[in-house]
C-alpha positions in Angstrom: -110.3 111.4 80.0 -110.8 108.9 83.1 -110.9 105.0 82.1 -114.0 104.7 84.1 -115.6 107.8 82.7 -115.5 107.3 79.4 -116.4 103.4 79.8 -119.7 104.6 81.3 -120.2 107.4 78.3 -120.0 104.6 76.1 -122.3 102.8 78.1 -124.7 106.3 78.2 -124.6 106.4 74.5 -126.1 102.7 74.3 -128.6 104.3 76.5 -129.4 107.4 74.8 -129.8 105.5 71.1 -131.1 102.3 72.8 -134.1 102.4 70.2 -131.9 103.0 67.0 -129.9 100.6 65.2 -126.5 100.7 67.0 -123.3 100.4 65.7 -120.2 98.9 68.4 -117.5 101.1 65.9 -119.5 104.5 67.3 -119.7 103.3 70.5 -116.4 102.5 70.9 -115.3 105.8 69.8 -116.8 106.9 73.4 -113.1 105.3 74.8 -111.5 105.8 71.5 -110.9 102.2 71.1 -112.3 100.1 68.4 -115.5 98.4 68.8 -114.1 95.0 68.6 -111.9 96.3 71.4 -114.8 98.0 73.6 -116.7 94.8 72.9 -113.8 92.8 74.6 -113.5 95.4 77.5 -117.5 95.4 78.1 -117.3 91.0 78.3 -114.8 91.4 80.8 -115.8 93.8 83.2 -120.0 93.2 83.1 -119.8 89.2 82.3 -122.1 89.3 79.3 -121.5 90.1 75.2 -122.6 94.1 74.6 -125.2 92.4 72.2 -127.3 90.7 75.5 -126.9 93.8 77.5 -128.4 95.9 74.3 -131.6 93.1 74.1 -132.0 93.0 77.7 -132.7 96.6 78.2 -134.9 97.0 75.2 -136.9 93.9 76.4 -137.0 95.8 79.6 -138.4 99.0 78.3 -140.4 96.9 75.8 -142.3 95.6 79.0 -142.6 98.9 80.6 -144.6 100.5 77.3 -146.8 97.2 77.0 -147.8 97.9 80.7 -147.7 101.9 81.0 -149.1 102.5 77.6 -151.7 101.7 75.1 -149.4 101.6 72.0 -149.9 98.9 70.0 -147.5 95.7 70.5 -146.5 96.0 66.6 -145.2 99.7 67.1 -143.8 98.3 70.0 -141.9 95.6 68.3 -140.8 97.9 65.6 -139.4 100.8 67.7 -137.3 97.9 69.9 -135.8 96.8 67.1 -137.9 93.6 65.8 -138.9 93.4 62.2 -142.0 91.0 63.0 -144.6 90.1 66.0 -143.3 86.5 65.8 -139.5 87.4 66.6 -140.3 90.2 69.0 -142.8 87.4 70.7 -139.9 84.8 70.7 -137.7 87.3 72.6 -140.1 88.7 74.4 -141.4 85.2 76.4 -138.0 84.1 76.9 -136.8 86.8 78.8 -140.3 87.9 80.5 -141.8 84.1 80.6 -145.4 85.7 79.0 -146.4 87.0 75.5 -146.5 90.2 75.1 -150.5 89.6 74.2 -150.9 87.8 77.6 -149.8 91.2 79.4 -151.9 93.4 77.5 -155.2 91.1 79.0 -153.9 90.2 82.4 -151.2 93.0 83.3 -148.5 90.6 85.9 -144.8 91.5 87.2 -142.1 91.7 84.4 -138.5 91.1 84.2 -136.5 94.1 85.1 -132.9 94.6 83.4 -131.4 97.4 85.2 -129.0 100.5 83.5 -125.5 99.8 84.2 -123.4 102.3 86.2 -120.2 102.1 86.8 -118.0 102.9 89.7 -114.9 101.8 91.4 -115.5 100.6 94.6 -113.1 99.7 97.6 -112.7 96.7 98.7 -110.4 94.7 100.6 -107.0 95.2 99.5 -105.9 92.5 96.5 -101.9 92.3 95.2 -101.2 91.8 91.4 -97.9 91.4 90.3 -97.2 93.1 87.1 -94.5 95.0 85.1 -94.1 97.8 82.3 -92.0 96.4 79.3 -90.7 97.8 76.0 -90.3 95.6 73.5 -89.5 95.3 69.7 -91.8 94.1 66.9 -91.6 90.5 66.5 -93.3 88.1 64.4 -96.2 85.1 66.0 -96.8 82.1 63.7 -99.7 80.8 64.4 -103.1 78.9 63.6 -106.2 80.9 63.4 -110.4 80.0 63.8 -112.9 82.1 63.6 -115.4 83.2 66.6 -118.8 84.8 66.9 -117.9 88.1 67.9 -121.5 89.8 69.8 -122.5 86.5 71.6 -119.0 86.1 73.5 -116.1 87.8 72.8 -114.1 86.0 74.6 -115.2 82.8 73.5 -115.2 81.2 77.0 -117.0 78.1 75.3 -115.7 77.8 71.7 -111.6 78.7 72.2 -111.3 76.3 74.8 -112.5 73.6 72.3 -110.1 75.2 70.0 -107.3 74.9 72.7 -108.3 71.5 73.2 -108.1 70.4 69.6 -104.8 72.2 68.9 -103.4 69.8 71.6 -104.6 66.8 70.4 -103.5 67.1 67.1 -100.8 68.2 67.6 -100.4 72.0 66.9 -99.1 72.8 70.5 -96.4 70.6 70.6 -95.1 71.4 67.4 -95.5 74.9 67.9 -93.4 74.5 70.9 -90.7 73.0 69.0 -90.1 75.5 66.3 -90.8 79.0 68.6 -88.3 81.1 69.0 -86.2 80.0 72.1 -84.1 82.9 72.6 -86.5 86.0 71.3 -89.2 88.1 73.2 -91.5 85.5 74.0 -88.9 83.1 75.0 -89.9 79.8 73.2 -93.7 80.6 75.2 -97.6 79.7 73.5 -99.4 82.6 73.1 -103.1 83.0 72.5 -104.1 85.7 70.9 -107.2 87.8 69.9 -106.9 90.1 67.2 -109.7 93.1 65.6 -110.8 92.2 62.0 -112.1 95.4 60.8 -113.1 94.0 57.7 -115.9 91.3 59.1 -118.7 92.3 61.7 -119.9 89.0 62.8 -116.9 87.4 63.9 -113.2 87.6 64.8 -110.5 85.6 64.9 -108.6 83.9 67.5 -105.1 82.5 66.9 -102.6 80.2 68.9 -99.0 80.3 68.2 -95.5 81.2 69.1 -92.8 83.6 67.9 -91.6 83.2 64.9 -88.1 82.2 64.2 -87.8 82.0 60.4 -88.0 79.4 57.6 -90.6 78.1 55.7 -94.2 78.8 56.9 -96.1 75.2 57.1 -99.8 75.0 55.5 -102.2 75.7 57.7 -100.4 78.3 60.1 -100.0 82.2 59.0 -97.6 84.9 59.8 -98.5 87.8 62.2 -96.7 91.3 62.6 -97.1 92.6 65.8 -95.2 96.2 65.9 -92.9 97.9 68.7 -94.9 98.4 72.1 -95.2 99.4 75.6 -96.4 96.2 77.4 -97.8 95.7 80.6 -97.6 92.1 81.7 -99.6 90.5 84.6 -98.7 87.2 86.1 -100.9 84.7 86.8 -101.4 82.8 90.1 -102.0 79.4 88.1 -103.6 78.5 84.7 -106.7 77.1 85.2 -109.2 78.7 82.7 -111.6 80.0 85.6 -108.1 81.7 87.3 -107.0 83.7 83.7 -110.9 84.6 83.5 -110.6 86.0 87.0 -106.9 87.8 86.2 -108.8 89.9 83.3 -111.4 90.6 85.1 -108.9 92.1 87.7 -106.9 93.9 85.4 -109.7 95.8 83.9 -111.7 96.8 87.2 -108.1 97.5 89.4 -105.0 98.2 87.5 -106.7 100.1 84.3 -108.8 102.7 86.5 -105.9 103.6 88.5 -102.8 103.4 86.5 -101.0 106.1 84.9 -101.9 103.3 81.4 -104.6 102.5 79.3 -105.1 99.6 77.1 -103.6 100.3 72.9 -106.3 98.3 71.7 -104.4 96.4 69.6 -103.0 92.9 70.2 -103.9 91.1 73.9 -101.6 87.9 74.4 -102.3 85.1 76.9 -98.5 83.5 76.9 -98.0 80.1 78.3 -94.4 78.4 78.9 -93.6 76.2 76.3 -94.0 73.4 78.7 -97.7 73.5 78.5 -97.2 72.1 75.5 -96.3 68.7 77.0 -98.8 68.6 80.1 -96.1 70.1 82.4 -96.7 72.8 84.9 -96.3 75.5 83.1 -96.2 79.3 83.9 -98.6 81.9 82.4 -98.9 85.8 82.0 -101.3 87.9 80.3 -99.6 90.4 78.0 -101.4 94.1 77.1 -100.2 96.7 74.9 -100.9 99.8 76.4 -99.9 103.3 76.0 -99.8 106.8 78.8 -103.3 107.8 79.6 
């Protein structure tokens, strides 16, 4: 099926069940990746966590009942997913800036949160260099921290910290110094997002390097990552805003119109081991991918 199709029946099916409890697994199943995965895809391309889009639209309709309708604002509540007047209140202010009881006596303008649609559309022409790589299963040691996964999963405000403390104590630079020099990753950083099917709320996020053997110090954990096509996009420099803008790119250019679509699986931002020591320091974004 087309990449862009069956990103916007996912995005239909939100639609369609928007009053029922919905779960990102089903949903993903409209691309036939995993929710954690769709989740990731959806951050990337619209800019906001599938859990804001989901509130924003029922908030939307929400508004459009209390105005057209005469039903009352507990039914309301209930059917938009809010277990009590209070919290559907709370939500319902923020996003409209009046109670829903304020509407209901003086009907004013609402907040309107539109259906997404997607499309591709042409613009002026953009270059991305990239490559197609097969590679063998190697090993990542790493350090791992856990991140709320429907607010932001890409954690633009909570791995950065996480980057930023792993250099300061330390983890980087030692890292650096016991990678693998000569193996697939050639001595680079990686960070690396990773599905725990397990766990709803959360996911983790690790940062390591390839592993080359010995004993496994406290703190840090072994990861497996098997055989795989790769494609792997270089980055024009590594300021966070620039790798943000390089997904973004890859998602909305290369993936609707490439004979590849992403595995799902592993995602690896790889950094030259120099960035462990404040050098400039090269960066690619690695994506397992497989034939469409």
């Amino acid at each position: 099926m087309d990449w862009v199709k069956s990103f916007q029946n996912a995005i239909n099916y939100i639609e369609d069940h928007i009053t029922e409890p919905l779960d990102y697994t089903r949903i993903g199943q409209e691309m036939n990746i995993s929710g954690f995965y769709f989740q990731k895809i959806f951050s990337i391309l619209c800019g906001m966590s599938v859990g804001e889009y989901i509130r924003n639209r029922r908030l939307t309709l929400a508004g459009n009942e209390l105005l057209s309708t005469d039903t009352k604002i507990i039914d309301i509540a209930l059917k938009y997913g809010y277990d009590t007047p209070e919290g559907f209140t709370r939500a319902f202010t923020r996003f409209h800036g009046v109670t829903p009881n304020a509407v209901r006596k003086h009907p004013i303008p609402l907040q309107s949160f539109s259906r997404l649609s997607i499309s591709i559309s042409v613009k002026g022409g953009s270059s991305m260099q990239y490559k197609i790589q097969q590679k063998e299963a190697f090993q990542i040691i790493a350090k791992t921290q856990r991140f709320v996964k429907q607010e932001d999963i890409l954690g633009r405000k909570d791995i950065p910290r996480f980057w930023a403390d792993c250099h300061l104590d330390g983890t980087v630079s030692h890292l650096a110094e016991i990678a693998k020099k000569d193996g697939i990753l050639q001595g680079c950083i990686i960070g690396m997002s990773t599905e725990d099917s397990t766990v709803v709320k959360d996911f983790p996020y690790s940062i390591g390097a390839e592993y080359a053997g010995g004993i496994v110090p406290e703190g840090y954990a072994l990861f497996d990552v098997p055989a795989a096509t790769w494609a792997v996009f270089t980055a024009d420099s590594v300021k966070p805003q620039d790798i943000q803008s390089l997904w973004h790119q890859i998602f909305t250019e290369f993936f609707p119109t490439s004979d590849y679509k992403p595995l799902g699986t592993y995602d690896l931002e790889v950094y030259s081991g120099s960035c462990a020591f404040g050098q400039v320091y090269d960066s690619e974004i690695w994506i397992a991918v497989t034939k469409k």
